[in-house]
FITORNU-492627 format. One record per residue (C-alpha): chain; x, y, z; residue number from 1; residue in one letter. Coordinates in pm, whole numbers, plus 50000, padded with zeros to 5 digits. Example, Ala and Ser with C-alpha at 12.3 -4.5 7.8 and 13.67 -1.06 7.14 Angstrom:
+----+-------+-------+-------+-----+----+
: ch :     u :     v :     w :   i : aa :
+----+-------+-------+-------+-----+----+
:  A : 51230 : 49550 : 50780 :   1 :  a :
:  A : 51367 : 49894 : 50714 :   2 :  s :
+----+-------+-------+-------+-----+----+
end
This chain:
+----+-------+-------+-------+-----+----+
: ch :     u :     v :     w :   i : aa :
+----+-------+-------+-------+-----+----+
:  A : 46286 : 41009 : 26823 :   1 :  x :
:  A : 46087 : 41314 : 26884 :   2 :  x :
:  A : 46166 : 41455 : 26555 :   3 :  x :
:  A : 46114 : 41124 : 26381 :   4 :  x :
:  A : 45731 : 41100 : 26560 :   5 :  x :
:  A : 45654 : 41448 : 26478 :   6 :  x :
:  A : 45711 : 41438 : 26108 :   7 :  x :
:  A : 45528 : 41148 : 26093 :   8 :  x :
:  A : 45223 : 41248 : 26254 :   9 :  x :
:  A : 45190 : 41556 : 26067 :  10 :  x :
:  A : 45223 : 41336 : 25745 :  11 :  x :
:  A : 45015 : 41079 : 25824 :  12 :  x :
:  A : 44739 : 41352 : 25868 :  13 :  x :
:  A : 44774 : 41434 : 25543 :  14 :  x :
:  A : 44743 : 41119 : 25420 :  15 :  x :
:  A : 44436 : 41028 : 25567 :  16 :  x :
:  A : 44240 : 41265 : 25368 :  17 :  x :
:  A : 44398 : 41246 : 25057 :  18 :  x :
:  A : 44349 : 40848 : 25076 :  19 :  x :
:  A : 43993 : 40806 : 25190 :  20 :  x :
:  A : 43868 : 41037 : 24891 :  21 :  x :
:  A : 44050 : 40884 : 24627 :  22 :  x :
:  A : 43966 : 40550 : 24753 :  23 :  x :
:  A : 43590 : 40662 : 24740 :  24 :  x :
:  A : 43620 : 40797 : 24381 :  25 :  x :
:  A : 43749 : 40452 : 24263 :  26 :  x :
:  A : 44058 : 40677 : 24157 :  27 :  x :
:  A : 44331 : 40389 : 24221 :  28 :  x :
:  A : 44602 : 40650 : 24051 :  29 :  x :
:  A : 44506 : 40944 : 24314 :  30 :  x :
:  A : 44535 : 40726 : 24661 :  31 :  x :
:  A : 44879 : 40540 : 24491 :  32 :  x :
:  A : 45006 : 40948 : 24410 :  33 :  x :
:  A : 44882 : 41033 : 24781 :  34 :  x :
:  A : 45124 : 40721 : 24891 :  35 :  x :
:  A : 45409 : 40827 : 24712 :  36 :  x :
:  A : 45441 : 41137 : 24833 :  37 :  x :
:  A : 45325 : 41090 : 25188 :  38 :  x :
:  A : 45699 : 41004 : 25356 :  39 :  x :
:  A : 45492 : 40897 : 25646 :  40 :  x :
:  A : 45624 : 40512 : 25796 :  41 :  x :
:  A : 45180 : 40424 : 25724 :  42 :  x :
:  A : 45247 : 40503 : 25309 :  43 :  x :
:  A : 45550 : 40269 : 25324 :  44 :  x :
:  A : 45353 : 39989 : 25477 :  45 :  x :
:  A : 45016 : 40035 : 25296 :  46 :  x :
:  A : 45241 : 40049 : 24916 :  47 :  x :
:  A : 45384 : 39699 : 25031 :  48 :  x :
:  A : 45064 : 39611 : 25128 :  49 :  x :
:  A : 44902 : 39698 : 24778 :  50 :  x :
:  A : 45124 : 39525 : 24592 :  51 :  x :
:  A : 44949 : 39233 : 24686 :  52 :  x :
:  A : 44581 : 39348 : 24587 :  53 :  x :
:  A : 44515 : 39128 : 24282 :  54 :  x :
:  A : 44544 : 38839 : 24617 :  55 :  x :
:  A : 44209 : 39054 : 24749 :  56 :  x :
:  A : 44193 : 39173 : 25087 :  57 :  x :
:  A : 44280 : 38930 : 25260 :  58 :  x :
:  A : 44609 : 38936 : 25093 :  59 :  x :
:  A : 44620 : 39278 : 25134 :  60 :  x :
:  A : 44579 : 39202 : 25503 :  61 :  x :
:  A : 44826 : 38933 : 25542 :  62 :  x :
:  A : 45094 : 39169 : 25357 :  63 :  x :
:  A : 45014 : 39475 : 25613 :  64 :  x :
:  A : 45089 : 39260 : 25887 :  65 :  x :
:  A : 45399 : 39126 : 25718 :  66 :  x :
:  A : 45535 : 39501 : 25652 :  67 :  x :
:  A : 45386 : 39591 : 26044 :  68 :  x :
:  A : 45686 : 39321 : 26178 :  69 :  x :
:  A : 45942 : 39469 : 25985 :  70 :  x :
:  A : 45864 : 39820 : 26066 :  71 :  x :
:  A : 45855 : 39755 : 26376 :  72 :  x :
:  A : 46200 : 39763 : 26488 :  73 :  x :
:  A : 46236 : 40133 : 26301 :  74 :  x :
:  A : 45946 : 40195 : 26557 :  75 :  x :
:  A : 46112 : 40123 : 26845 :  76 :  x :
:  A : 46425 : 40177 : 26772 :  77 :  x :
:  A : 46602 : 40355 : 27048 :  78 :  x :
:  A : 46331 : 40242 : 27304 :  79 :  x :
:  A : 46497 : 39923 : 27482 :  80 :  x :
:  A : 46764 : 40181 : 27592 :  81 :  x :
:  A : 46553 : 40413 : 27738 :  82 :  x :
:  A : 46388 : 40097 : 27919 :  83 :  x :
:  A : 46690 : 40012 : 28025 :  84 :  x :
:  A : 46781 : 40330 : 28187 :  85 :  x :
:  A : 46451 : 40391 : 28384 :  86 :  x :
:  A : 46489 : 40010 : 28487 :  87 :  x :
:  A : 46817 : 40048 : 28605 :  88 :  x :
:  A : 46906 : 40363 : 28713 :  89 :  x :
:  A : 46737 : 40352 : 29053 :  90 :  x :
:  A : 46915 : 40053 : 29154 :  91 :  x :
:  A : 47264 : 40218 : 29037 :  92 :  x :
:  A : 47142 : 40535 : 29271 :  93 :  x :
:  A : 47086 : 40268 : 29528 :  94 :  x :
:  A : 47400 : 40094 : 29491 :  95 :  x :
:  A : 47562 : 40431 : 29541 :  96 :  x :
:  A : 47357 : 40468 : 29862 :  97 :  x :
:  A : 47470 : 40181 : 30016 :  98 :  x :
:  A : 47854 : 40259 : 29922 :  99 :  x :
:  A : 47819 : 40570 : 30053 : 100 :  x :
:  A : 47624 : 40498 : 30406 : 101 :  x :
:  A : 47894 : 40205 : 30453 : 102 :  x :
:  A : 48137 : 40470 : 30426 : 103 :  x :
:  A : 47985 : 40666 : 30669 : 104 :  x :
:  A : 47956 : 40411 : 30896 : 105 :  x :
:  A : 48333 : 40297 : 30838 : 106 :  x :
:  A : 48427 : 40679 : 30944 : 107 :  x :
:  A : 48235 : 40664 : 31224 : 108 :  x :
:  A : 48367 : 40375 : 31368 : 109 :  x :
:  A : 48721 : 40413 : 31326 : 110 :  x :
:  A : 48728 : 40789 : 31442 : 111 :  x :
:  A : 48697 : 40945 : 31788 : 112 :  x :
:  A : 48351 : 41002 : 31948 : 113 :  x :
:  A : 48315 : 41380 : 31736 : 114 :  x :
:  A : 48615 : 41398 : 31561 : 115 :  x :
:  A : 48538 : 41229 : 31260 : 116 :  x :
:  A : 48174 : 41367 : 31206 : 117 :  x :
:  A : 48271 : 41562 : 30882 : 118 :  x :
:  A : 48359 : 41265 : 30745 : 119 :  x :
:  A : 48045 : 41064 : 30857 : 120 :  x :
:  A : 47793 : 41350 : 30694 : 121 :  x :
:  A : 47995 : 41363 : 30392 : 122 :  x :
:  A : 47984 : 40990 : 30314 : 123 :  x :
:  A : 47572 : 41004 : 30400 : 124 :  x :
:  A : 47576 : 41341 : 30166 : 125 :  x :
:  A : 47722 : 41132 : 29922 : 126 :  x :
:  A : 47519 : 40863 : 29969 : 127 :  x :
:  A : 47178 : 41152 : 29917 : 128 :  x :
:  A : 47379 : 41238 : 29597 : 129 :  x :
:  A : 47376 : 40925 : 29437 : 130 :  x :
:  A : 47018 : 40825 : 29518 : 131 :  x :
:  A : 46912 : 41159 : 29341 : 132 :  x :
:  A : 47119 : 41142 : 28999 : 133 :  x :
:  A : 46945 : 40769 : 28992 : 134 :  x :
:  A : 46631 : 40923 : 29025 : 135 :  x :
:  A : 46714 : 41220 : 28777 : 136 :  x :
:  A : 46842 : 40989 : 28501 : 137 :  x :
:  A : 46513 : 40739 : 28549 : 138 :  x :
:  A : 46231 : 40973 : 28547 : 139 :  x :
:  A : 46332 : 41095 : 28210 : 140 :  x :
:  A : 46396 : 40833 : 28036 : 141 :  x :
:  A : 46093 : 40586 : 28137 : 142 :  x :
:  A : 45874 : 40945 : 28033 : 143 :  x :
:  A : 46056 : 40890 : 27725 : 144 :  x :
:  A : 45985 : 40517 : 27677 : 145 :  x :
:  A : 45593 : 40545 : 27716 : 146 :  x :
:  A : 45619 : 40827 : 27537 : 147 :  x :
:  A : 45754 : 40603 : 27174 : 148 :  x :
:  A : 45540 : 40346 : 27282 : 149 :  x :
:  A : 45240 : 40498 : 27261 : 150 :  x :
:  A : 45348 : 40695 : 26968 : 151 :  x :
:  A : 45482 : 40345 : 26804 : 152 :  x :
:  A : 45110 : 40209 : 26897 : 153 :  x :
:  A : 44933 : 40505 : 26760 : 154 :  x :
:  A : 45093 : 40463 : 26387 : 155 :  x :
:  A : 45049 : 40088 : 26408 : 156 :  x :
:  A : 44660 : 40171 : 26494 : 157 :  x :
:  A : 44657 : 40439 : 26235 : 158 :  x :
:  A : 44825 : 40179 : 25957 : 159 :  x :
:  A : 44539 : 39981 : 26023 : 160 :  x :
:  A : 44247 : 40205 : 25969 : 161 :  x :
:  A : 44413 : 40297 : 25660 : 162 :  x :
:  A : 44443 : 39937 : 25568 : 163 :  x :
:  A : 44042 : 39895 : 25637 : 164 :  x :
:  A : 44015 : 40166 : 25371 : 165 :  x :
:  A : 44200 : 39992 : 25132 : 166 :  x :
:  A : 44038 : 39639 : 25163 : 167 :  x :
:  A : 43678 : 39815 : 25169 : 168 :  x :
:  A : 43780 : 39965 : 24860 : 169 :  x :
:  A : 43868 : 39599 : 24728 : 170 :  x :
:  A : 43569 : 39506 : 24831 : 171 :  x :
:  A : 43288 : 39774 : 24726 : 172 :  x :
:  A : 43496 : 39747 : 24351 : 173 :  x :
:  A : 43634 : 39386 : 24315 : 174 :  x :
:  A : 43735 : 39469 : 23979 : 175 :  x :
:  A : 43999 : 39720 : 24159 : 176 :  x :
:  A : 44258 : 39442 : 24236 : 177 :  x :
:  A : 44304 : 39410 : 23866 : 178 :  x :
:  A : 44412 : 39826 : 23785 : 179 :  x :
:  A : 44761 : 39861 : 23710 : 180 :  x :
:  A : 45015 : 40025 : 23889 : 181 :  x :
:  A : 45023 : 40409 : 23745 : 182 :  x :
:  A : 45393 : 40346 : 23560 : 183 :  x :
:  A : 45251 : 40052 : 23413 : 184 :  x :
:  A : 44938 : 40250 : 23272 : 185 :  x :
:  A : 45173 : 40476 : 23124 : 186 :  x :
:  A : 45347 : 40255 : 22940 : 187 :  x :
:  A : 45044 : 40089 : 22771 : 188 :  x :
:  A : 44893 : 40192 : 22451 : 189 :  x :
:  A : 44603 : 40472 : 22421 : 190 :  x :
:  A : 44384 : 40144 : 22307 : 191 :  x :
:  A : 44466 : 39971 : 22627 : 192 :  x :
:  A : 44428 : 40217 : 22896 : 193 :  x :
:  A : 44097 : 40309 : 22762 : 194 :  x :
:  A : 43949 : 39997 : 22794 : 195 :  x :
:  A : 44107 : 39956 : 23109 : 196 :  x :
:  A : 43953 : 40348 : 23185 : 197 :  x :
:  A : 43609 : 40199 : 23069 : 198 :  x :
:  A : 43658 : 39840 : 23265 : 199 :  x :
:  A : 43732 : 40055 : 23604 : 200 :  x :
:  A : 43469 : 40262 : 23550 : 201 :  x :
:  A : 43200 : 40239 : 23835 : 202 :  x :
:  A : 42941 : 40359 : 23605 : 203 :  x :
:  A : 43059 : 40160 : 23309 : 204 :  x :
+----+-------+-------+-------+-----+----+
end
């Protein structure tokens, strides 16, 4: 999980500039280029969410939140075990406690005033001993689990901004939602994409 949050954060930085300037040239090819080869989880969600821009933003909106739900589980994957654990693992410690003060108690009873003390401090040592490793095993792992939630938050927060980008864009140039996909471009004849050049052109 840590390596999985660090990559992405130093991608998504990257992103962020590479997006907002292409988006403010009109230059639909450059911020779909910056997507592609940003691996962070925000460029997967914003190129499913720009395959609906000919809907306008508010299609564009309605898709991010679609591709938000699914990549959510990738998000916190690994989290409702940690959860778990810090949940949990005090009350095992304390089960152990218990066990291990009732054997004390069953040593002292049954033994001889002083002759079975050994046994009496080693079922309360145990007892110490399994309170502790409850302890050690929670701290760590509910650290861990606000630790991916707030990371899990932070992309989802970041995914949005980028999304307000991209329906500004839509809506500063409403002719964007009609510029085909670079492959496409390709494909058409020299004819074609310049008129299309000259159609998307702010100053045209």
């Amino acid at each position: 999980r840590f390596i999985f949050f660090r990559k992405n954060k130093n991608a998504g930085k990257d992103l962020d500039d590479a997006l907002q300037s292409a988006l403010k040239a009109n230059d639909y090819p450059a911020a779909r280029r910056a997507l592609d080869a940003s691996p962070s989880l925000e460029a997967s969600i914003l190129r499913e969410a720009l395959a609906w821009k000919k809907g306008g933003p508010a299609a564009v909106n309605d898709a991010l939140d679609s591709a938000l739900g699914r990549a959510k589980a990738d998000l916190d994957r690994g989290a409702n075990l940690l959860g778990t654990l810090g949940n949990n693992a005090p009350f095992i410690g304390l089960f152990g406690t218990v066990i291990g003060v009732i054997e004390a108690f069953s040593h002292l009873g049954s033994s001889a005033a002083g002759a079975g003390m050994a046994k009496v401090m080693g079922g309360i040592a145990e007892a110490l001993i399994a309170t502790g490793v409850g302890i050690f095993v929670a701290i760590p792992a509910v650290v861990a689990y606000n630790v991916i939630q707030k990371r899990a938050g932070e992309i989802e927060t970041h995914a949005l901004s980028l999304a307000k980008l991209v329906t500004a864009w839509l809506h500063t140039y409403p002719d964007a939602r009609e510029v085909e996909e670079p492959a496409k471009r390709k494909e058409t004849s020299g004819g074609k994409a310049q008129q299309l050049a000259v159609a998307n052109d702010p100053a045209e």
